[in-house]
N, C-alpha and C positions, 0 to 999 in steps of 0.2 A: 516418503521423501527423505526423511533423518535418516533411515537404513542404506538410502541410496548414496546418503552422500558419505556417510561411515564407511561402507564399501568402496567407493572410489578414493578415500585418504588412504585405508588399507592398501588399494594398490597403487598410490602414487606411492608409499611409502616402501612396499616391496621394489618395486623397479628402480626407485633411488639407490637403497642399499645393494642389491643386485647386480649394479651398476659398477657401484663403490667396490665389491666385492672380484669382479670379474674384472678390471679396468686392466690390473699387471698381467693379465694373461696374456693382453696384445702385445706388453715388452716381454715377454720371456724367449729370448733367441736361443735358449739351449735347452734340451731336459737334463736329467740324471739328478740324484740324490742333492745335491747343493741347490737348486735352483726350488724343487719340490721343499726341501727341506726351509729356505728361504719364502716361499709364496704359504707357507701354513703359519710362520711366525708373522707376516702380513695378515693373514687369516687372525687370528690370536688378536693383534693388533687391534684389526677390525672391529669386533667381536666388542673388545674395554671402549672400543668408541661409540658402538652401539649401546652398549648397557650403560654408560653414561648420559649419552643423548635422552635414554627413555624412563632411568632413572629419574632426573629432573623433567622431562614431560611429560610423564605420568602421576608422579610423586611427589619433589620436593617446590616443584612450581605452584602447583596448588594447595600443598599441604602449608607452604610456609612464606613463596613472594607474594600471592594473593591474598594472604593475610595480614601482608605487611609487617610480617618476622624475616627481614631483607638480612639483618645482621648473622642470623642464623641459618638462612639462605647460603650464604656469604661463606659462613666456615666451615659448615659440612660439606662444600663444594671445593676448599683450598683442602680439607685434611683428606678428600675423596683421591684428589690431584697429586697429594704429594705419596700417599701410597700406591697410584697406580704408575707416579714417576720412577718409584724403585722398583715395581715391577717390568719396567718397561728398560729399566739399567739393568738387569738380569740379562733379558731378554737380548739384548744389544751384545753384553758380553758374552753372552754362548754363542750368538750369530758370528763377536771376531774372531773367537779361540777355533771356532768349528771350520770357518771357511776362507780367513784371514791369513797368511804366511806371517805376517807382523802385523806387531799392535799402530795402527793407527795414531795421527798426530792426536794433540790432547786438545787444540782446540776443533778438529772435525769430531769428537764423541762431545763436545760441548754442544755442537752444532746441532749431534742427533737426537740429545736429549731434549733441548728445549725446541726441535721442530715437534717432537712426540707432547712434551707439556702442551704447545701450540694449538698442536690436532683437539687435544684435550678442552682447551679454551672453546676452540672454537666449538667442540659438541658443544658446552653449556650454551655460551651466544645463542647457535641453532636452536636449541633447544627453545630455551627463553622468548626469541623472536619467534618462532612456527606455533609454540604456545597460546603468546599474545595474539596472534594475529587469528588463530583459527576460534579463541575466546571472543574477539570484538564479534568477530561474525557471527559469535555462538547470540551474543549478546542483542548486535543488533535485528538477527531474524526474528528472536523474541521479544525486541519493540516493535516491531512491524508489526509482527501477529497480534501484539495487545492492542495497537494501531488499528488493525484492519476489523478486529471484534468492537471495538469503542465505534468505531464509523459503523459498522450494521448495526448496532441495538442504539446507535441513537438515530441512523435510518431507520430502524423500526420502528421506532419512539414517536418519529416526527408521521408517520404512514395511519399511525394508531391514534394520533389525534387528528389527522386529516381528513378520514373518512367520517369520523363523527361530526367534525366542524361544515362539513360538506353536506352530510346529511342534516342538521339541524336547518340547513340555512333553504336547501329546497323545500324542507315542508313548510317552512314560514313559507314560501312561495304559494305553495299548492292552499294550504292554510286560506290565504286570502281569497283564491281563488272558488274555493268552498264558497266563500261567503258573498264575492262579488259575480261571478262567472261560473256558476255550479256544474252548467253543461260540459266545461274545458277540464275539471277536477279531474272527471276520469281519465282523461286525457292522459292528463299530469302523471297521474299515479301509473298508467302502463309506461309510459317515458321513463319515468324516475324509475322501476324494477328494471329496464337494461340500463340504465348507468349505473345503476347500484350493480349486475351481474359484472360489469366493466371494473366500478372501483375495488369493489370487493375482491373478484375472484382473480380478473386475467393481470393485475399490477402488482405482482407480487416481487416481481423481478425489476432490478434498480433501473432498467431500462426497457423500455420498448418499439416497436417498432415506428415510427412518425406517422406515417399514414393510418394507423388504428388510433391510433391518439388525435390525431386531427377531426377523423369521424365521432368518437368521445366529445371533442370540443363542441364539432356542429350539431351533435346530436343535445347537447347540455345548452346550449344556445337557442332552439328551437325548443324547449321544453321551461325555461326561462321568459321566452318570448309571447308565451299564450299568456301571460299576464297582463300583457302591454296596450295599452289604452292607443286610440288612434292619433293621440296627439302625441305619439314618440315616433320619431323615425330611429329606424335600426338600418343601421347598415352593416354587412362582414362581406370581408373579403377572405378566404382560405385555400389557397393556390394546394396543388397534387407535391409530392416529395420523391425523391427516389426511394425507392422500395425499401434500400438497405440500411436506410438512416436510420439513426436511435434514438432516445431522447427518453428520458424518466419522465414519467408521468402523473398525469395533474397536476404540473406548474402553471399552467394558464388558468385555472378554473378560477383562484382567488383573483385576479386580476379582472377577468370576467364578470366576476361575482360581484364587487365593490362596483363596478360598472352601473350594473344595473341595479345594486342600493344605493346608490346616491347618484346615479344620473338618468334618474327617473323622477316625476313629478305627477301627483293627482289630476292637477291640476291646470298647471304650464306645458306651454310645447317644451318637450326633452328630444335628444338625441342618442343615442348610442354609437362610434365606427368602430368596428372592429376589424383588425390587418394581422393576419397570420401568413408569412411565406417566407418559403426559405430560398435565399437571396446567395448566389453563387459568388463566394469571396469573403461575406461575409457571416455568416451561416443563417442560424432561424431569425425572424425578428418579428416582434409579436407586438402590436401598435393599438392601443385602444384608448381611444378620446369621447370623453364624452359631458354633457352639461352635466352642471355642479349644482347638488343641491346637498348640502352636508347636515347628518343627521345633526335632531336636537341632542343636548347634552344631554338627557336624562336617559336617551338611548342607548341600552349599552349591549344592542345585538351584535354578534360577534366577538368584540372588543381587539379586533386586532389580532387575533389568531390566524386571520390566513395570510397575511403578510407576513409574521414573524417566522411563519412557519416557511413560507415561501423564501425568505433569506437566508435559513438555516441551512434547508436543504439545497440551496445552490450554492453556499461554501463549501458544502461538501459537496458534491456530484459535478459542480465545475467550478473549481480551486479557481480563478485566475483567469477565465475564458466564458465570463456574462458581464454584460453590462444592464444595471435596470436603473434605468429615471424615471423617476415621478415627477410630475410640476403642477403644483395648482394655477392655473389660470387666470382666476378669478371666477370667471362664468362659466368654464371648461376646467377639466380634471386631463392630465395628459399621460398617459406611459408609456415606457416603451422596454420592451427587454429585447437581447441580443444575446445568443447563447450561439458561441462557435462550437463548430462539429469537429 
């Protein structure tokens, strides 16, 4: 990509001078000796305006205004000017002695000198301004890039705590399941190897497709649910997606998850609803209500890692385009996330 685009300054930079170089051809209405002779001291000309231009950006832009030695900048670039003024008064005078009948008034050679100082001016300007400006860009591509490395490895970061906080929290599931409902364990444990083949293997990329994620969900939902005593009603709702959607994956699970640790009860009727659909206008919206029983304090399963982790990774992967509310109820736990596509 750098090589590509070195390449194309190289030729914007040829075709410029090229240009520069060829322009008096279109005015040359005569040929013979004075006219050739005249378009090669244009040439000449030329030539002190390029090695000007490239002497200062190449050289003295970076060796001395980027360093902020401006003053010295400054006079290598007036004493550059006043030696190539006298060479450009040579220049002038062999053009009137050669091709001129009479010497010319004295205010037109004032005129021709400081249009040539001018020119001169103006390389440095160019110079200085095509400098700056191809530096910011230099500069800014290499924020981005340190931008876009910092967002993957603290995407990676957050991925690398996610799977283990994920796994911890279903074998507490399975865990109890051992011990209350031994027959469902195995159950559990063939479920839990295709989630784990999902979370581990196929999420590797920041996004995937919605409908395999949504199978993920009901599938992590149904494996959740063989723990549930008859006094809970579960409800899910999980409408179909267009094929081509995306959406990073296992953002619902903690939401899911806290669902069913604290809106579950041994003992009391619970409920669980869960609402996943993506809603035309609005995009995804992911709805889960359910009864509230919040752990005791000395609990300190989890501690809050799949929430933080769940904030983290939507400031990054959607800047400006989710909304998620929580509300305690009282008796009910309510959320809701809304992630446009």
């Amino acid at each position: 990509m750098i090589e590509k685009k070195a390449k194309v300054q190289i030729l914007i930079h040829l075709l410029a001078w090229g240009i520069f170089f060829g322009f008096p051809l279109l005015f040359m209405l005569e040929s013979g000796e004075r006219e050739y002779v005249r378009y090669w001291i244009y040439i000449v000309n030329t030539a002190i305006y390029i090695a000007v231009f490239y002497l200062n950006y190449n050289w003295l832009i970076q060796r001395y205004l980027f360093t902020k030695q401006i003053n010295r900048f400054i006079w290598i670039n007036v004493l550059m000017i006043a030696l190539l003024s006298v060479m450009f008064f040579y220049l002038k005078e062999f053009e009137i002695h050669r091709f001129m009948p009479q010497q010319p008034p004295l205010q037109l050679k004032i005129l021709f000198y400081f249009r040539d100082i001018s020119f001169i001016l103006l390389m440095v300007g160019l110079s200085v301004a095509v400098k700056m400006t191809s530096n910011w860009y230099r500069i800014e591509a290499i924020h981005k890039e340190a931008e876009r490395a910092q967002y993957e490895a603290e995407l990676k970061n957050l991925k690398s705590q996610l799977n283990p906080h994920f796994l911890f929290n279903t074998l507490n599931n399975i865990y109890s399941l051992v011990i209350v409902r031994p027959e469902k364990a195995q159950e559990a444990i063939h479920r839990l190897s295709n989630l784990l083949r999902y979370a581990l293997y196929e999420n590797n990329a920041n996004f995937v497709p919605l409908d395999k994620e949504l199978k993920f969900v009901e599938s992590y939902i149904e494996l959740m649910s063989l723990r549930l005593s008859k006094n809970v009603q579960l409800s899910t709702q999980i409408k179909g997606s267009n094929p081509v959607d995306q959406i990073a994956p296992m953002l619902f699970i903690s939401i899911i998850e806290n669902a069913f640790k604290y809106g579950v009860s041994p003992t009391e009727t619970s409920f669980i609803n869960i609402d996943i659909e993506a809603k035309s206008g609005k995009g995804l919206v992911c709805t889960v209500e359910n009864s509230n029983f919040p752990k005791k304090e000395m609990d300190r399963s989890g501690s809050g890692i799949g929430h933080e982790n769940l904030l983290k990774r939507l400031d990054l992967l959607y800047p400006g385009k989710y909304e998620l509310m929580a509300e305690n109820r009282g008796a009910t736990y309510f959320v809701e996330l809304v992630i446009a596509f």
